[in-house]
Structure formats: structure tokens, C-alpha cells
C-alpha positions as CSV (number, residue, x, y, z in Angstrom):
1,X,98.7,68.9,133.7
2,X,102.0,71.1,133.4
3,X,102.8,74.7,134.3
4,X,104.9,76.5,131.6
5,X,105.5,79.9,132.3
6,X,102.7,80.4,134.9
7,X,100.5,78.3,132.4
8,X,99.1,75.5,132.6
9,X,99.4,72.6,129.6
10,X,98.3,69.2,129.0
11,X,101.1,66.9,130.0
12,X,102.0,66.1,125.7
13,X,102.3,69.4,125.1
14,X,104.1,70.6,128.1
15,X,106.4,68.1,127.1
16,X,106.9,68.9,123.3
17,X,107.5,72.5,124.0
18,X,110.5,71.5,126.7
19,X,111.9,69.1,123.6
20,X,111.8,71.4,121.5
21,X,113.8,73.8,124.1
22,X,116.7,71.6,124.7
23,X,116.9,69.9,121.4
24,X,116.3,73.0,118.8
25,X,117.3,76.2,121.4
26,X,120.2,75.6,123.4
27,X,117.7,75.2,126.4
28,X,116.2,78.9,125.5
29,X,112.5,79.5,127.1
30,X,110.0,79.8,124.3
31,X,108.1,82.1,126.7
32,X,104.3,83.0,126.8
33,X,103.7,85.8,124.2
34,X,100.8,88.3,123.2
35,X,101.6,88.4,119.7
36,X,103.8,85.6,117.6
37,X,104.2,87.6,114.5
38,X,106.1,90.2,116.8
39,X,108.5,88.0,118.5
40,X,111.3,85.4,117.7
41,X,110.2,82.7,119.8
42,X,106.9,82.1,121.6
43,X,103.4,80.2,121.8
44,X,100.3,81.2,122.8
45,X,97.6,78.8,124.7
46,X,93.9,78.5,124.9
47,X,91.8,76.4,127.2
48,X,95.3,74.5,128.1
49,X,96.4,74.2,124.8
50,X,99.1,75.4,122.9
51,X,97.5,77.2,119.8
52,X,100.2,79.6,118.3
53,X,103.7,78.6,117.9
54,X,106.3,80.9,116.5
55,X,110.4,80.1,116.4
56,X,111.3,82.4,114.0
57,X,115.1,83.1,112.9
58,X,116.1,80.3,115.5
59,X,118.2,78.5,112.9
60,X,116.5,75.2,112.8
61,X,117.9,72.7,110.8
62,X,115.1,70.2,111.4
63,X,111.5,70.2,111.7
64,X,110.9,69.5,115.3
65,X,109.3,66.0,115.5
66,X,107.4,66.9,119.2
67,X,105.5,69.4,117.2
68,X,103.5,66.3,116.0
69,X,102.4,66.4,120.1
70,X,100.6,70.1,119.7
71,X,97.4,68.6,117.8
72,X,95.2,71.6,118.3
73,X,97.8,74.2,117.0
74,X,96.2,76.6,114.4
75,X,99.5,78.9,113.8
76,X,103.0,78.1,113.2
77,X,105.6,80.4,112.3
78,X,109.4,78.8,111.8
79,X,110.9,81.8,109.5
80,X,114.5,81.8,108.9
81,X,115.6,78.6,109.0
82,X,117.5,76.1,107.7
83,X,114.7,73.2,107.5
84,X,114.8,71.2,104.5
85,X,112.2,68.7,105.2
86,X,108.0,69.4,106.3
87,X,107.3,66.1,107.4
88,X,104.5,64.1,106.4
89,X,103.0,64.5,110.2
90,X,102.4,68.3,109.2
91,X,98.5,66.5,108.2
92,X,98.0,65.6,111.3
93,X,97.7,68.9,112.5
94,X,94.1,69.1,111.3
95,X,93.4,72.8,113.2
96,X,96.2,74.6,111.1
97,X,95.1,77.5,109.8
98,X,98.0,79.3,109.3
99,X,101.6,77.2,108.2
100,X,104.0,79.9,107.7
101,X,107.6,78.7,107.2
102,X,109.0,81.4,104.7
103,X,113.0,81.4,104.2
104,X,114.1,77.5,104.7
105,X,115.8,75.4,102.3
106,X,112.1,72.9,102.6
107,X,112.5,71.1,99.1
108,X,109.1,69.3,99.3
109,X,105.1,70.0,100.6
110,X,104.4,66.5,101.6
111,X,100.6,64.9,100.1
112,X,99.8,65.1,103.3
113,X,99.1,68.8,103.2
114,X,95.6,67.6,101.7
115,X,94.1,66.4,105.1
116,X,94.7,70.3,106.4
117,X,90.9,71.0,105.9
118,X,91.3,74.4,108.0
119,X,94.0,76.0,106.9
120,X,93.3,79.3,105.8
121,X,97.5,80.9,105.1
122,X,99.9,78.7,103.5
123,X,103.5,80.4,103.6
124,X,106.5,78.3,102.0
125,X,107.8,81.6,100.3
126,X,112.0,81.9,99.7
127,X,112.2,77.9,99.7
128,X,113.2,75.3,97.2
129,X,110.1,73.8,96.7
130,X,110.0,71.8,93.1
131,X,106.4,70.3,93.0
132,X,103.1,71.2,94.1
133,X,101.2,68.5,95.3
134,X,97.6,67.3,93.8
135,X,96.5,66.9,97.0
136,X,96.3,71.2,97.5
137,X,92.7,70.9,96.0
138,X,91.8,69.3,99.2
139,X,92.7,72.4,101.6
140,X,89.2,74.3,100.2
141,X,89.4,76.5,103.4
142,X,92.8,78.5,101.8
143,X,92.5,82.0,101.1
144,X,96.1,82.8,100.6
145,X,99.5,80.8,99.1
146,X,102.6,82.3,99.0
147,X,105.1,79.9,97.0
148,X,107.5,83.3,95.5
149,X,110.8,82.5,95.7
150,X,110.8,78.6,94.7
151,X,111.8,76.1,91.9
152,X,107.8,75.1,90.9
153,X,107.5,74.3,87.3
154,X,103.8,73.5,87.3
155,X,100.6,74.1,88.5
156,X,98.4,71.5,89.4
157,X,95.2,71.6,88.0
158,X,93.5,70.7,91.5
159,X,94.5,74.2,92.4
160,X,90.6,75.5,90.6
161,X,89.6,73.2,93.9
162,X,90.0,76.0,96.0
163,X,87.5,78.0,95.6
164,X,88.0,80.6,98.6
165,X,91.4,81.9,97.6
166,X,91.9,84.9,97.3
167,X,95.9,85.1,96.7
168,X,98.1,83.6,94.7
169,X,101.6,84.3,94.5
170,X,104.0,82.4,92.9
171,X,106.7,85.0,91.5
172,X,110.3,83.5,90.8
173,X,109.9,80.4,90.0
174,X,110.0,78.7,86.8
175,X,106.4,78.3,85.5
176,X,105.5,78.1,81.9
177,X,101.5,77.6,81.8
178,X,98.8,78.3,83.8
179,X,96.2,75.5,83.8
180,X,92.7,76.7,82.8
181,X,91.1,75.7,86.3
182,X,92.1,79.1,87.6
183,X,89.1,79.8,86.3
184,X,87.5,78.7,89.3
185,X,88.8,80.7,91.7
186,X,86.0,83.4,91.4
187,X,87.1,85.4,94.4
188,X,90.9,85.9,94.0
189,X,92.1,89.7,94.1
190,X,95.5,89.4,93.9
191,X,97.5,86.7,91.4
192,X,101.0,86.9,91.1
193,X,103.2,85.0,88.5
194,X,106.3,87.6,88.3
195,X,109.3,86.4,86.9
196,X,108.6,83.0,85.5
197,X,108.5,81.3,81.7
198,X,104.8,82.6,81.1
199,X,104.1,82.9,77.1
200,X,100.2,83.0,77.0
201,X,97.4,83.2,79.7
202,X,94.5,81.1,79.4
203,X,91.2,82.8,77.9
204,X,89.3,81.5,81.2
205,X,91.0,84.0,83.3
206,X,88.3,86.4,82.0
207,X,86.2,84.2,84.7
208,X,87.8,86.1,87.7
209,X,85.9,89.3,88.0
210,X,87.0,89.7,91.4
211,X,90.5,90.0,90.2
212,X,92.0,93.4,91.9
213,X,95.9,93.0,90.6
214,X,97.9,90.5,88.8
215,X,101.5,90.9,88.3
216,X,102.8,89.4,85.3
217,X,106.4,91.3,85.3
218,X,109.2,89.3,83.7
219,X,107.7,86.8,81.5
220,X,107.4,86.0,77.8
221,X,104.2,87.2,77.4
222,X,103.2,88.7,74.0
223,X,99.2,89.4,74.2
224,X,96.5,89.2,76.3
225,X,93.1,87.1,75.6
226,X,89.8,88.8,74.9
227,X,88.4,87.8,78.0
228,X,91.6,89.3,79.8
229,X,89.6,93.0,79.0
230,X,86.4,92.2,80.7
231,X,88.2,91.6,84.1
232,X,85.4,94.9,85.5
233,X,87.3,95.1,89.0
234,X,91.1,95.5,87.9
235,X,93.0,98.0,89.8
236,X,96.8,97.4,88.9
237,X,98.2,95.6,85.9
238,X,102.0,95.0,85.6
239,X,103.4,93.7,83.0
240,X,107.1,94.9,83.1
241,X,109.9,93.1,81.1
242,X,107.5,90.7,78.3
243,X,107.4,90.7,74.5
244,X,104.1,93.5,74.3
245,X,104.4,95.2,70.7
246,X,101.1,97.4,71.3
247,X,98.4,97.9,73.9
248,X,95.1,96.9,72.6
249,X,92.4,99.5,72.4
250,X,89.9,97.4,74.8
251,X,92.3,98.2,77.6
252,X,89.9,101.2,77.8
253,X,87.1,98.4,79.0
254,X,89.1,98.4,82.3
255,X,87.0,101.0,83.5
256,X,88.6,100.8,86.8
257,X,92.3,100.5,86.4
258,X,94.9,102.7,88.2
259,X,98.1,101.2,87.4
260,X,99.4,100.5,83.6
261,X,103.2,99.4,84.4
262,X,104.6,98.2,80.7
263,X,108.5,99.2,80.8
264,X,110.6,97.2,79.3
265,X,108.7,96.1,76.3
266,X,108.6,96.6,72.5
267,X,106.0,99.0,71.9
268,X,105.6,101.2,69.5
269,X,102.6,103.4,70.1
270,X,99.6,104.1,72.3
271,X,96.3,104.1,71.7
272,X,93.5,106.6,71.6
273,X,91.9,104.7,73.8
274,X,93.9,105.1,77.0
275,X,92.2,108.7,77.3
276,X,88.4,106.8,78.3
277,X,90.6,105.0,81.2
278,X,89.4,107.5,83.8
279,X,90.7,106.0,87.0
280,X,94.2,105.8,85.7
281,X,97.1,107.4,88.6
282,X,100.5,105.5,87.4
283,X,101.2,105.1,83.8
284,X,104.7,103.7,83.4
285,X,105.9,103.4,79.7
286,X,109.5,103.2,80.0
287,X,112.4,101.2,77.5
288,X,109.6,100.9,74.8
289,X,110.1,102.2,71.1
290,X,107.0,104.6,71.3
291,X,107.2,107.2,69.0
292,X,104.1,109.2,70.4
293,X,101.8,109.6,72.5
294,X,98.0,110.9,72.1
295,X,96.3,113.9,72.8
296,X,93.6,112.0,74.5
297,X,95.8,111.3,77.6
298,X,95.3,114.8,78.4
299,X,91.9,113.2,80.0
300,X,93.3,111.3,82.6
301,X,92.3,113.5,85.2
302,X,93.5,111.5,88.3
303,X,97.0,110.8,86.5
304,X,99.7,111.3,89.0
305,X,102.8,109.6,87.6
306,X,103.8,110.0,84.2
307,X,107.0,107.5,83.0
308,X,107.8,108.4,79.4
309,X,111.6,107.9,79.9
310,X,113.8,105.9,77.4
311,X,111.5,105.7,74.2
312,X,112.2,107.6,70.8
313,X,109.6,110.2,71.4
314,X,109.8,113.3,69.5
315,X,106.8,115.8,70.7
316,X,104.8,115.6,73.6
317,X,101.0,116.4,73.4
318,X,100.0,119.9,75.1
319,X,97.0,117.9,76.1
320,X,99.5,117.1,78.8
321,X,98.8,120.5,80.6
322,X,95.5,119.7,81.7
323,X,96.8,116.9,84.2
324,X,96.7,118.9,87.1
325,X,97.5,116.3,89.6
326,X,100.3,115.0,88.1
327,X,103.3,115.4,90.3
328,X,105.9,113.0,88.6
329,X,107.1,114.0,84.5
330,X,109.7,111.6,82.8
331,X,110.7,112.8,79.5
332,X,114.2,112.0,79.6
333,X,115.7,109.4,76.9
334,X,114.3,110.3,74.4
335,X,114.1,112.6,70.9
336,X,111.7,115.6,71.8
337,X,112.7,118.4,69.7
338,X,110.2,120.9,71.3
339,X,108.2,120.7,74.9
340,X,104.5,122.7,74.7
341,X,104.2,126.1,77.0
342,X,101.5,124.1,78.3
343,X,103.6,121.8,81.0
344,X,103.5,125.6,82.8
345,X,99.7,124.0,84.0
346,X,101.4,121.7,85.9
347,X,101.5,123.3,89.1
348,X,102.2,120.1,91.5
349,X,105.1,118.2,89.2
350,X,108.5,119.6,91.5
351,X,111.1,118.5,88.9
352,X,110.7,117.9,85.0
353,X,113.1,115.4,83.4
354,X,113.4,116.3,80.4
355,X,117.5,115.4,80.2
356,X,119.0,113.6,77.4
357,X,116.2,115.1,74.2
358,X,117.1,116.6,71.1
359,X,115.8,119.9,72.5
360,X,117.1,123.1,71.2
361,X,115.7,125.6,73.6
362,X,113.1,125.6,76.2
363,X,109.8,127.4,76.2
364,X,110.0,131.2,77.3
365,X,106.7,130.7,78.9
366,X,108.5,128.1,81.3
367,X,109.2,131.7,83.4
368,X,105.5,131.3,84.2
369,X,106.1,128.6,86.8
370,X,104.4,129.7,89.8
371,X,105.4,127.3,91.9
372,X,109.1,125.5,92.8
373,X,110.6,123.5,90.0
374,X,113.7,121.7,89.2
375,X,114.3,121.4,85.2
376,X,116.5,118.3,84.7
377,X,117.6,119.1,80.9
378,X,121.5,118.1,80.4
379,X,122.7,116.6,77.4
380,X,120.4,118.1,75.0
381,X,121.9,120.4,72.1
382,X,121.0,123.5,72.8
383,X,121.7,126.3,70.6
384,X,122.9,130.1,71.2
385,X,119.0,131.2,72.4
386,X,118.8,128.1,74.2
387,X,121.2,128.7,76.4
388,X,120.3,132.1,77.0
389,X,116.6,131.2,77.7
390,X,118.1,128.8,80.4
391,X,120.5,131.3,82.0
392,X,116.9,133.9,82.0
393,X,115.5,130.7,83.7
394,X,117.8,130.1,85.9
395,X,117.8,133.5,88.2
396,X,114.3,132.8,89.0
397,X,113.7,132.3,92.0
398,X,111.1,129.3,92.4
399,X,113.3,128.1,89.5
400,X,116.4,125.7,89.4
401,X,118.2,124.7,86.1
402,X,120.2,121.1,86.2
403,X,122.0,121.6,83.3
């Protein structure tokens, strides 16, 4: 037995942590901490055991091989680094529950990572990982993976193994298909496959009805199965920057959607149907082709953000009046000839964009504001009343013209 920092260690482990020290950080202390997440360098110990070990931004460019000597370590946090290798001894750490090594140049997750029957967080985020290994079906305690950030073609098909995750992120890398055993993975709320090579999603994702958000943004995605529409639990749905030419008319059977994120795609319209999807707060529509927009989004009562901007629009439903807590209005970009007196309703949106239309003149009711407003509308065309109506506008005093 060893004292460390007014601690006492088994002799091993004493040992390792002093390597480690004059090896890895120019003799630096890795001192006795409450929290690891919170500090650069530190460990925690239990029972004479070191049990949290963090050396984050220490500018390894090795794994430390003594770490092998800290067998009942259950986090380990070596963020910022320059490691390029996780040893295959990383198995032998069989009371890991948390590996978190985001922001190395690590190229490889060694088979080994199969015998980690505990671990609960695996963190390889901002590497260059190329492969996944088979053996990841074998951690079933995993509830999160973060892989964003990496060079992973493919998913294994052992990942439907893991049947207690609950995230999966593996944005920016350069994934094509999504195996069909996802469909086993009955409690994941958040999946994330942003920014990859994505052309179709497999018609067993409908199997996740635990599913909160999934981010699809950036892919080359042109529909979405059946099954996708009777996900009953999803919250957010992004799919910016795909190949979408319409939105079906089931996306009304996600009763409990808040977020609709679609810029960036090729639609055309909207349907009738997004009125019935009651829960909806962000609607974001932006760099489409949509020509118009139905009356029935009038009834989307908890609608807060409104993102219209950059489509070839040329009237907006009054239905748009009864939004009353809406507080964000993008208009701008597009051909609107005429805005309804109704957008006087909106008493919590603080600036209209409405810049950049084929708008003549505004509404004389728009002196009915009550509250403050700024009216964004250069680089429309407006004519002789027009511009009068705006000057009228513009010595109001809850009123300011950008013009």
C-alpha cells in the first residue's frame, strides 16, 4: 500500500499513476479530484482503488501502457490528445463503464472492446476511426456511442445486439446504409446519422417507438418508409440538406412532433395535413421551391418559429394570424405580392422579414401593431403609395421601418 496525495493505493496502481506522471506529464501531479469531467488531470479512488481517471488536453501522444495496472477503473477521460492507437489491453479493463477519448487521431477500436461487458458511455467522437468492430454486439450494457466526427463506412450488423442503447450518433462520417438490425434497439431516443452518404432508411426503423429525435441532415435521402410515420414518440425531425421533393401527408400521424427542419431541399408544396400536427413549435422550410403554403397551418397553435425564407412564395395565408405564439416570421426571399392585415394578430413576433418580395405596398392596417416591431422589407418594388404607407409607418412609435 501507497499514499498518493494523502490516499492510500494498492502498490500497482500507486505505481501506474507515478508512470504515467513522469512519462506522459513532465512529472505534473495528477492530484485527487471531486469531479473528472471538471478538471484537466485527476483520478478519483474508492476502497483503495483508482476508479476515475481523467488527463484531458494533456497532449498525449500515446496510450499509457501502466493504465493496463488500474483493473478496477470504471471512467476514463483522455480528451484532446494526440493518441493514435487504443490498445488491445483496453478489454482488460472489464469495470469500464465510461471510455471517453473524444478528439485524438485513434484510427482503430480494437476487437477487444467486446470483453467490456459494463460499459455503459463509449466516447471516440472527433477521431479517425475507419471500422467498427463486430465485436460491439458484445458490450450489451451500452446506452450511449458517440462515433461523430470519424471516417466509418459501415455499420455492423452486431450493433441490433445492443439492446439498451439509447444513443447513437454517428454524424460526419461516410456511411451509406443502415443495416436493418437497428430495429432492435427498442429503446433508443436519439439517432444521429448527419452528414453522411444516406439514400434510404430501412422500413424496420418503424420498430423504434421510443425514438425521440433523429437527425438525418446532409444526406441523399429522397423519402421516408411507411413505417418511418408510425414512430408515436417523435419530438424533432431534421432533415436539412437531402433530395425531399414533398412531405407526405402521414407526417400528420406524428402526433407528437415539435420540430420539422427541411431547408435546403426540393420541395414544392405543403400539405394539408401539417395543420392536424398539434405539437408543432419550429417549422423551418427554407431554400425549397414551395409555391404555397396552406390555410390549415393557421392551427398550429404552439407554433413559435416560422422559416419561410428563400422559396418562390407568392401569398401567405391569413390563417397565419391566429398563431399567437409565434415570435419568429421569415418571409424574406421570396415572390409575395401582398401580406394579409392579419400578421397585425401577431402580437409576440418583434421583427417581420419580409425583405427581398415582390411587394408593392404594405397593409395600412399594419399601424395596428400594438406592440414593438421591426419591419425588415428592403428590396421590394414599392410603388408611389407604398412608400408613403411606409413613411406613415415609420413615425409610429412602437414601429421601425428597415427599408
Amino acid at each position: 500500500m501507497k499514499n498518493n496525495n494523502g490516499i492510500d493505493l494498492h502498490d500497482e496502481e500507486f505505481d501506474a499513476l507515478k508512470i504515467i506522471e513522469k512519462e506522459f506529464l513532465g512529472g505534473n501531479v495528477i492530484p485527487l479530484v471531486d469531479q473528472i469531467s471538471q478538471n484537466y488531470r485527476g483520478f478519483k479512488s474508492e476502497d483503495d482503488h483508482v476508479v476515475e481517471l481523467g488527463l484531458n488536453a494533456q497532449q498525449l501522444t500515446k496510450f499509457p501502457e501502466s493504465i493496463e495496472n488500474l483493473p478496477f477503473l470504471r471512467y476514463l477521460l483522455i480528451e484532446d490528445s494526440q493518441i493514435t492507437q487504443l490498445p488491445e489491453f483496453i478489454g482488460d479493463l472489464i469495470h469500464l463503464e465510461t471510455l471517453w477519448l473524444k478528439k485524438n487521431q485513434i484510427t482503430n477500436i480494437p476487437p477487444s472492446i467486446g470483453n467490456l461487458k459494463n460499459l455503459k458511455i463509449l466516447g471516440l467522437e472527433d477521431n479517425k476511426i475507419e471500422l467498427i468492430p463486430d465485436s460491439i454486439g458484445k458490450c450489451q450494457s451500452l446506452e450511449q456511442i458517440h462515433l461523430n466526427k470519424n471516417k466509418i463506412k459501415q455499420i455492423p450488423e452486431s450493433i441490433g445486439n445492443l439492446e439498451l442503447l439509447q444513443k447513437l450518433e454517428l454524424s460526419n462520417n461516410q456511411i451509406a446504409d443502415i443495416p436493418k438490425s437497428i430495429s432492435n434497439l427498442e429503446n433508443l431516443t436519439l439517432l444521429d446519422f448527419s452528414n453522411n452518404q444516406i439514400e434510404t432508411l430501412p422500413s424496420s426503423i418503424g420498430n423504434l417507438k421510443k425514438l425521440d429525435v433523429i437527425r438525418l441532415t446532409n444526406n441523399k435521402i429522397s423519402n421516408l418508409p411507411d413505417s418511418f410515420f408510425r414512430l408515436p414518440n417523435i419530438r424533432g425531425l431534421l432533415l436539412e440538406g437531402n433530395l425531399f421533393t414533398s412531405i407526405p401527408s402521414s407526417i400528420s400521424n406524428l402526433s407528437k412532433l415539435q420540430m420539422l427542419q427541411l431547408k435546403n431541399n426540393q420541395l414544392t408544396k405543403v400539405p394539408e395535413s401539417i395543420g392536424e400536427c398539434q405539437n408543432m413549435q419550429y417549422l423551418e422550410l427554407t431554400n425549397n421551391q414551395i409555391n404555397s403554403i396552406p390555410e390549415s397551418v393557421g392551427n398550429l397553435a404552439k407554433l413559435t418559429d416560422l422559416i419561410l425564407e428563400s422559396n418562390q412564395l407568392v401569398s401567405i395565408p391569413s390563417s397565419i394570424g391566429n398563431l399567437q405564439k409565434l415570435t419568429t416570421l421569415y418571409l424574406n426571399k421570396n415572390r409575395i405580392v401582398q401580406l394579409p392585415d392579419s400578421l397585425t394578430n401577431l402580437v409576440n413576433v418583434k421583427s417581420l422579414e419580409v425583405s427581398y418580395n415582390q411587394l408593392t405596398t404594405l397593409p395600412e392596417s399594419f399601424k395596428n401593431f400594438k406592440h414593438s416591431i421591426t419591419i425588415f422589407c428592403e428590396g421590394n418594388p414599392f410603388e408611389k403609395n407604398g412608400k408613403k404607407i411606409i413613411k406613415k409607418l415609420d413615425k409610429i412609435r412602437n414601429i421601425l421601418m428597415m427599408n
